[in-house]
C-alpha positions, 0 to 999 in steps of 0.5 A, a space after each residue: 949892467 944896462 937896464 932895458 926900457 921896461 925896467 927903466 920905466 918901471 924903477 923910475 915910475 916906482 921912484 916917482 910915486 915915492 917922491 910925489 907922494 910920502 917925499 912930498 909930505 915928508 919934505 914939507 913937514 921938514 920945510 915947515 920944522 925949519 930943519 931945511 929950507 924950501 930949495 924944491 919949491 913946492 916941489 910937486 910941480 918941479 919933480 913932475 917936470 923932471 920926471 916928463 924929461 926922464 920919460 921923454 926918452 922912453 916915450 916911443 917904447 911905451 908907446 908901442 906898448 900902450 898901443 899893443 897892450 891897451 889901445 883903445 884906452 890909450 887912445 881915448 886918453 891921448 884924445 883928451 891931452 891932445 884936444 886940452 891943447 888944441 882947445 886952449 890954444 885955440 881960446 887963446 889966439 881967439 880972445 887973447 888977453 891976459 886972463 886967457 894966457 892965464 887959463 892957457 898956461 893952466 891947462 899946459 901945465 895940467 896936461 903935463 901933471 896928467 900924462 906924467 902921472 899917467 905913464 907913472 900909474 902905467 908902469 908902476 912895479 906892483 910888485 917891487 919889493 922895494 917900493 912896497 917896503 918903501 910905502 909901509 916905511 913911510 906910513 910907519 913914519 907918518 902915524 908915529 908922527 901924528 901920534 907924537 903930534 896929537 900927543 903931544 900938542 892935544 889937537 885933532 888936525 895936523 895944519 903944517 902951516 902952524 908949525 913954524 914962522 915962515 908958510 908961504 912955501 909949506 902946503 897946505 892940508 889938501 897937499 898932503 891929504 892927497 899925498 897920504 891917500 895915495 899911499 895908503 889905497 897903494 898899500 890896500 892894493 898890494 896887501 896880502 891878507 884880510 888882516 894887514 889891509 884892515 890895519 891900513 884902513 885903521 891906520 888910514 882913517 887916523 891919519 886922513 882925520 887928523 890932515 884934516 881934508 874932508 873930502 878925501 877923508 870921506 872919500 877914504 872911508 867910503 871907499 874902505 866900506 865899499 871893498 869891505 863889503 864887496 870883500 866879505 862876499 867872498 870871505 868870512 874874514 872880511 865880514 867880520 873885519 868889517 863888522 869890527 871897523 864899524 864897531 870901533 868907528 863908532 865906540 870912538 866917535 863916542 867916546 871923542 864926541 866933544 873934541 871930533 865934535 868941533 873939528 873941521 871934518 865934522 862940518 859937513 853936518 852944518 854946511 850951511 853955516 860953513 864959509 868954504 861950502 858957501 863959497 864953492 857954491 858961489 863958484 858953483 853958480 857962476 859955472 852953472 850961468 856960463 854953462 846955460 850961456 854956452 852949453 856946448 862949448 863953454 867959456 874957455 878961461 871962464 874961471 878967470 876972467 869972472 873971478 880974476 883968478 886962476 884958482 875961481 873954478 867950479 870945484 866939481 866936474 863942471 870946471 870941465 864943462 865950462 873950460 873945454 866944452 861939452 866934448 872935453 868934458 864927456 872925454 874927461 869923465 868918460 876915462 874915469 867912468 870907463 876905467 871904474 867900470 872896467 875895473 869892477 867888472 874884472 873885480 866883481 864879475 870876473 872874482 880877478 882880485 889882483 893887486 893891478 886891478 884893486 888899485 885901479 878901481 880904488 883910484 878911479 872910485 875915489 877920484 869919480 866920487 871927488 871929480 863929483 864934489 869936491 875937485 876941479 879938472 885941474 886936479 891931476 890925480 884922475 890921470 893916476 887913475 887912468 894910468 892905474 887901470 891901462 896898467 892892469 888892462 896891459 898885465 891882463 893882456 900879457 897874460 893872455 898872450 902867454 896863455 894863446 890857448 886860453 880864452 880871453 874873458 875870466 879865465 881863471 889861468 889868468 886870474 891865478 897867475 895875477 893873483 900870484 905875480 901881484 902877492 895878492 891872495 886869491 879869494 874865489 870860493 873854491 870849486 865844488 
């Protein structure tokens, strides 16, 4: 049976989240065991170029889509892939040199991590059966192990590394705190009930404390708070569930105090006296000397050439700034602004709670938050984000084009149908 270009790109956007995410954890956890050896690399990098050669047929169809269903979107991020290339193209034949073939090379290879994830978000099958039950199974796996971990070992950070001989192809903890939040804001979308998402957000703050990354640590659990409360505006369930995760929050910092007391993620509350901090800010007050230098058009490969390598950027949106010029950076955080936005509005004004939208906001508020903070533009997981909010504006559309004679805006037809198809309870109050 031959499958149409739809169904194609849906089974291997699903496939590809599977594989990016949960697969990576799980593939590194082996790696660092021993039990197979490093045959993909770091695996990350690899598995997106495979999957931009299997997109690579299906990209003239899921243009015409994008194009029909979201154009105005689609165009702005193919504005920023487009202008990423030129841009460094450009810095590299002007300057020349090995730190800019270095800084080239690195935003060839971020413009395809952003327009692989992107076209994944775009057509991921929320409602796959196969793909949801494929997420739950690796959560499952995932805190059965680090329950085992904590168990059996007493410590509070699971650091893969330390687990065998060899770590030079084992990724590191950030590797894996992406690849777990990810899954778990997937799961959050896609639950039916107050009660199952309340054990995401349970079962999620556990595993992101013990990966031990700060900042997606804490961008979990404020993004958690903030659905909870925008949530039990609308249902009683959710206030209480929220009341509850505070309680229990605070009862075991409590009653932990002297073991959490001394993790890494508690550090934030002395960040002067922590190394990593320290440095990021000196990275931070090299980008901010290049930005008054050069403030419209920055220092292409800036990051290279002050600190001789690639990985001495501004760990925040400034890296954007200094690297692509005022213009690539209003384009890079305007998607990301525009896609929150766009979602919130839909979630909070329009009461759509479907499971394309929650995903959407949830991607684009954790990763403006880190975009912020914490993460450089080179960090690809903001393209997730776009991807996520052009797929709940394409469901959107298609909606209204089944339903001609509703008006476009919050119709509740539309609404309804969402909620429905997503396995997402509706949770509007009810008409009077």
């Amino acid at each position: 049976m031959l499958l149409s270009s739809d169904a194609l790109a849906a089974r291997l956007s699903g496939a590809g989240l599977l594989v990016l995410y949960p697969g990576y954890m799980f593939y590194h956890t082996l790696v660092a065991l021993g039990l197979i050896p490093a045959f993909l690399g770091g695996m990350f990098g690899l598995v997106t170029v495979l999957l931009a050669a299997l997109y690579l047929p299906l990209l003239p169809y899921l243009q015409r889509d994008l194009l029909r269903l979201a154009p105005g979107y689609a165009l702005g991020v193919a504005g920023l892939l487009g202008f990423v290339l030129v841009w460094s193209a450009a810095g590299y034949v002007t300057e020349g040199g090995t730190a800019m073939r270095v800084a080239a090379t690195q935003s060839v290879e971020t413009v395809v991590l952003w327009l692989v994830l992107f076209l994944l978000a775009y057509r991921l099958p929320l409602e796959a059966r196969w793909l949801v039950a494929g997420m739950w199974i690796a959560l499952a796996i995932t805190v059965i192990y680090l329950a085992v971990f904590v168990a059996t070992t007493g410590q509070v950070m699971f650091f893969a590394r330390g687990l065998g001989e060899s770590t030079e192809d084992v990724s590191t903890y950030q590797g894996y705190a992406r690849s777990a939040l990810v899954m778990l804001v997937f799961l959050i979308a896609v639950s039916r009930s107050a009660l199952t998402r309340a054990a995401v957000i349970g079962l999620g703050s556990f595993v992101m404390f013990l990966l031990g990354a700060r900042s997606e640590l804490y961008g979990f659990l404020l993004l958690a708070m903030s659905l909870l409360m925008l949530w039990s505006g609308m249902s009683a369930r959710y206030l209480l569930i929220l009341l509850a995760i505070l309680g229990l929050g605070v009862a075991t910092v409590a009653s932990q105090f002297d073991a959490i007391a001394e993790s890494r993620q508690f550090q934030v509350l002395n960040l002067a006296g922590d190394s990593s901090w320290q440095a990021r800010q000196q990275l931070e007050r090299a980008a901010v000397e290049q930005l008054l230098a050069h403030p419209l058009i920055g220092v292409f490969g800036g990051h290279v050439s002050a600190s001789g390598s690639a990985g001495g950027y501004a760990h925040n949106v400034l890296s954007a700034w200094v690297n692509y010029g005022l213009p690539g950076f209003v384009l890079y955080l305007g998607l990301t602004l525009t896609a929150l936005c766009g979602a919130a509005y839909r979630m909070i004004l329009c009461r759509d709670l479907s499971a394309c939208w929650i995903l959407a906001f949830s991607l684009n508020a954790v990763c403006l938050l880190l975009m912020l903070i914490a993460k450089p533009v080179f960090w690809p997981l903001p393209a997730l984000g776009w991807g996520g909010f052009a797929n709940a504006l394409a469901r959107s559309r298609r909606l209204l084009d089944d339903d001609a004679h509703v008006p476009a805006g919050c119709d509740e037809t539309s609404q309804g149908r969402d909620n429905h198809e997503s396995g997402t309870p509706d949770l509007r109050p009810s008409a009077p």
